[in-house]
C-alpha beads as a LAMMPS data file, in Angstrom:
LAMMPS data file: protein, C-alpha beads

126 atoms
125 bonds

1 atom types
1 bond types

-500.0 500.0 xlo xhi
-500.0 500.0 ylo yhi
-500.0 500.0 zlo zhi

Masses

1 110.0

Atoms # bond

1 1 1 -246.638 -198.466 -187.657
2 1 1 -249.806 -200.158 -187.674
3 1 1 -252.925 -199.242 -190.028
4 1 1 -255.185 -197.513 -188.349
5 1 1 -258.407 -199.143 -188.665
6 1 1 -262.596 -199.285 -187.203
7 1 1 -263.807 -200.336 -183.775
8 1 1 -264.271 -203.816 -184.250
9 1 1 -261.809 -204.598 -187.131
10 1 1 -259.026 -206.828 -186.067
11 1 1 -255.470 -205.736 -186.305
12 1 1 -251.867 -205.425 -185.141
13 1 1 -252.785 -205.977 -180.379
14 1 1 -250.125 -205.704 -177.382
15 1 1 -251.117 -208.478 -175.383
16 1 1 -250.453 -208.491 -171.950
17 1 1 -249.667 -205.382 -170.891
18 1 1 -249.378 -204.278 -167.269
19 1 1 -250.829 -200.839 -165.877
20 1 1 -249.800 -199.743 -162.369
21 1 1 -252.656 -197.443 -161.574
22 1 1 -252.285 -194.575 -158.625
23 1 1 -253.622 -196.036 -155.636
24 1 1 -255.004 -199.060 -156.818
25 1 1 -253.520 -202.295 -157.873
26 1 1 -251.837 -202.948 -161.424
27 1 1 -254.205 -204.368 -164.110
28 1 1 -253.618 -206.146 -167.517
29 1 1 -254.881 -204.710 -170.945
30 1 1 -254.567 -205.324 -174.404
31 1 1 -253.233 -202.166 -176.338
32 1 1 -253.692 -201.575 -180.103
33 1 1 -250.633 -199.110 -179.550
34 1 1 -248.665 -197.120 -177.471
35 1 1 -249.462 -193.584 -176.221
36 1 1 -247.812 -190.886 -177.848
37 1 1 -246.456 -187.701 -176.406
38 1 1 -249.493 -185.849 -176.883
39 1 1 -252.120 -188.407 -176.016
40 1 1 -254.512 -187.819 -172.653
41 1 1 -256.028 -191.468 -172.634
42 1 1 -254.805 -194.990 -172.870
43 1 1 -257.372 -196.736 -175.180
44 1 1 -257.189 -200.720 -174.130
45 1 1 -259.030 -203.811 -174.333
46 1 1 -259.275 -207.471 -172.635
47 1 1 -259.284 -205.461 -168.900
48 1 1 -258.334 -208.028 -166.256
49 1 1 -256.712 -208.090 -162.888
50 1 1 -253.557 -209.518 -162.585
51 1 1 -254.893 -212.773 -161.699
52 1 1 -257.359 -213.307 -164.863
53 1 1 -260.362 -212.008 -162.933
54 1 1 -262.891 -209.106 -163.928
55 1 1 -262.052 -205.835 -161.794
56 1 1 -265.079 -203.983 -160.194
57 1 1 -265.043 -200.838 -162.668
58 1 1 -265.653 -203.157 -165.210
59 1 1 -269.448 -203.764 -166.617
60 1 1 -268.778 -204.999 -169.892
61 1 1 -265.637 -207.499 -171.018
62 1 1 -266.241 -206.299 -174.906
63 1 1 -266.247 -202.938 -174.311
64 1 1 -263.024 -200.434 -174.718
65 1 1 -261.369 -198.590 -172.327
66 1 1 -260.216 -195.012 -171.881
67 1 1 -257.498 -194.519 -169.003
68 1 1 -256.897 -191.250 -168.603
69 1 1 -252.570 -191.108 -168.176
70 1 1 -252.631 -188.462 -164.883
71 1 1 -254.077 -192.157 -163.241
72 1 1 -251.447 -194.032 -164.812
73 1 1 -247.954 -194.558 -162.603
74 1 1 -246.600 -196.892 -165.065
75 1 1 -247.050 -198.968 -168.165
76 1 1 -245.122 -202.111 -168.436
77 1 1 -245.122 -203.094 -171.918
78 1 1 -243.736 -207.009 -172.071
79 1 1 -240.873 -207.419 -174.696
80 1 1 -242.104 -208.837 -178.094
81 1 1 -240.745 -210.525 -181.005
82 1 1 -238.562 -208.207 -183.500
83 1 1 -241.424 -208.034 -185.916
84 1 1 -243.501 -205.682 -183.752
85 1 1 -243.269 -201.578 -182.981
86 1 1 -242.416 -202.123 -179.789
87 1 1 -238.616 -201.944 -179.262
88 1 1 -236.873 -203.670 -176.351
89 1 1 -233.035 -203.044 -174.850
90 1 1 -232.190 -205.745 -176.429
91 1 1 -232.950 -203.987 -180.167
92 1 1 -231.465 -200.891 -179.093
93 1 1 -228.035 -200.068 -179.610
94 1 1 -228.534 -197.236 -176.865
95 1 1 -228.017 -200.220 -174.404
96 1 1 -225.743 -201.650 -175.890
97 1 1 -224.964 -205.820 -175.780
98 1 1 -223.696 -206.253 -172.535
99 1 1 -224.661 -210.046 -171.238
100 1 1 -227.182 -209.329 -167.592
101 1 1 -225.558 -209.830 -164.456
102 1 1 -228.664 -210.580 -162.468
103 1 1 -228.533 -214.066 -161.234
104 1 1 -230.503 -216.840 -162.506
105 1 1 -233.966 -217.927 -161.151
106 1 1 -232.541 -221.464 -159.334
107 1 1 -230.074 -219.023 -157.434
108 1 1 -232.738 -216.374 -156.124
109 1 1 -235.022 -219.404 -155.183
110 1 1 -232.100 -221.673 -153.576
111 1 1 -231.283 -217.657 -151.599
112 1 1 -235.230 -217.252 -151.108
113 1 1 -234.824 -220.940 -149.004
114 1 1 -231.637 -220.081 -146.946
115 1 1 -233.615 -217.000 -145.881
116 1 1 -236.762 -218.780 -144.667
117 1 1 -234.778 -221.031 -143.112
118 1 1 -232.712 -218.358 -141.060
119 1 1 -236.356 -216.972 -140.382
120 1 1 -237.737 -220.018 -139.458
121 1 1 -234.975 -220.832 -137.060
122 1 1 -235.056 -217.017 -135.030
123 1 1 -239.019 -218.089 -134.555
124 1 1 -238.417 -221.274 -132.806
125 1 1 -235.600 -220.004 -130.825
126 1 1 -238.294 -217.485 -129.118

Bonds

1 1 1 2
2 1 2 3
3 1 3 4
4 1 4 5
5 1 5 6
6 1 6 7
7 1 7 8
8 1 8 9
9 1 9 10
10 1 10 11
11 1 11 12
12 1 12 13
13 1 13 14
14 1 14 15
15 1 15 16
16 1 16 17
17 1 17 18
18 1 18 19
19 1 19 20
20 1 20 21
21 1 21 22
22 1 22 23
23 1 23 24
24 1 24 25
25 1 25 26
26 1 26 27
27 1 27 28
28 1 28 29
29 1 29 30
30 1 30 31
31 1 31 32
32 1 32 33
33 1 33 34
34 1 34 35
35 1 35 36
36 1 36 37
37 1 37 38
38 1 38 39
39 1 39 40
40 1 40 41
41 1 41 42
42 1 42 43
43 1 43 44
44 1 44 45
45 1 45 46
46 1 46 47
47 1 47 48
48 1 48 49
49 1 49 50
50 1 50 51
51 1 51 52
52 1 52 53
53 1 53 54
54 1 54 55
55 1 55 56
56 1 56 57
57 1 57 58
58 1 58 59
59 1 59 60
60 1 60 61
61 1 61 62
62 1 62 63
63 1 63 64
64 1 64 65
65 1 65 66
66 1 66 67
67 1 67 68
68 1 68 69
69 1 69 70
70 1 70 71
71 1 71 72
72 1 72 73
73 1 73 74
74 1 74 75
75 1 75 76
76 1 76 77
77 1 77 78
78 1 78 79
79 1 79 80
80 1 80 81
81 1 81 82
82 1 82 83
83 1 83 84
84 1 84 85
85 1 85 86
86 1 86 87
87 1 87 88
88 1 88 89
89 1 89 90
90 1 90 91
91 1 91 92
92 1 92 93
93 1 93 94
94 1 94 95
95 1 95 96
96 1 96 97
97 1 97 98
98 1 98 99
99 1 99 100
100 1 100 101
101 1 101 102
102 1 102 103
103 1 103 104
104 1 104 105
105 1 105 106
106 1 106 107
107 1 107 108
108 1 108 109
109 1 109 110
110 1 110 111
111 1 111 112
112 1 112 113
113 1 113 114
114 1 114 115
115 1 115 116
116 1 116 117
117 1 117 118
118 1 118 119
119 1 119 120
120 1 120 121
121 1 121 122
122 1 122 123
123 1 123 124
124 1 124 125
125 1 125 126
């Protein structure tokens, strides 16, 4: 675990992390660590939209951010190298080592065209 150190001090950051929000579109913060159990608030820097750009609620880029959790659906946390806290499926022997079975990206995009094609072809025929 991390040091804990001063506003403004640099240290150990979770780039990149996603925050669905209730009733509002997901965001992207920078986290100087996850909540624990107990914790109320989400304290994160670097707000953005998903899309790079400044969200309304925010004034100040610099500034840090408390989220309270009860607003928080879901925190996706992207995986990291081994060095970090952060542990993945992959470093967990819970999941065990069992290769994915989801199909590649060049076989969802070839089924993505065959669909739009199918599409494409019922709109014409109308």
């Amino acid at each position: 675990m991390p040091e804990p150190h001063h506003v403004g001090e640099y240290g150990l950051v979770i780039n990149g992390v996603i925050v669905h929000l209730s009733n509002d579109l997901p965001i992207v913060v920078d986290l100087e660590e996850l909540p624990g159990p107990t914790d109320r608030m989400l304290r994160c820097s670097n707000v953005r939209t998903m899309d790079g750009k400044r969200p309304a609620f925010v004034h100040d880029r610099q500034s840090t951010f408390l989220l309270p959790l009860h607003i928080i659906r879901l925190v996706e946390v992207p995986q990291i190298s081994d060095s970090m806290a952060v542990a993945t499926q992959e470093d967990d022997d819970r999941y065990g080592h069992a290769e994915p079975t989801m199909p590649s990206q060049t076989e969802l995009d070839a089924a993505d065209e065959e669909a739009d094609e199918g599409l494409l072809a019922r709109i014409r025929s109308i």
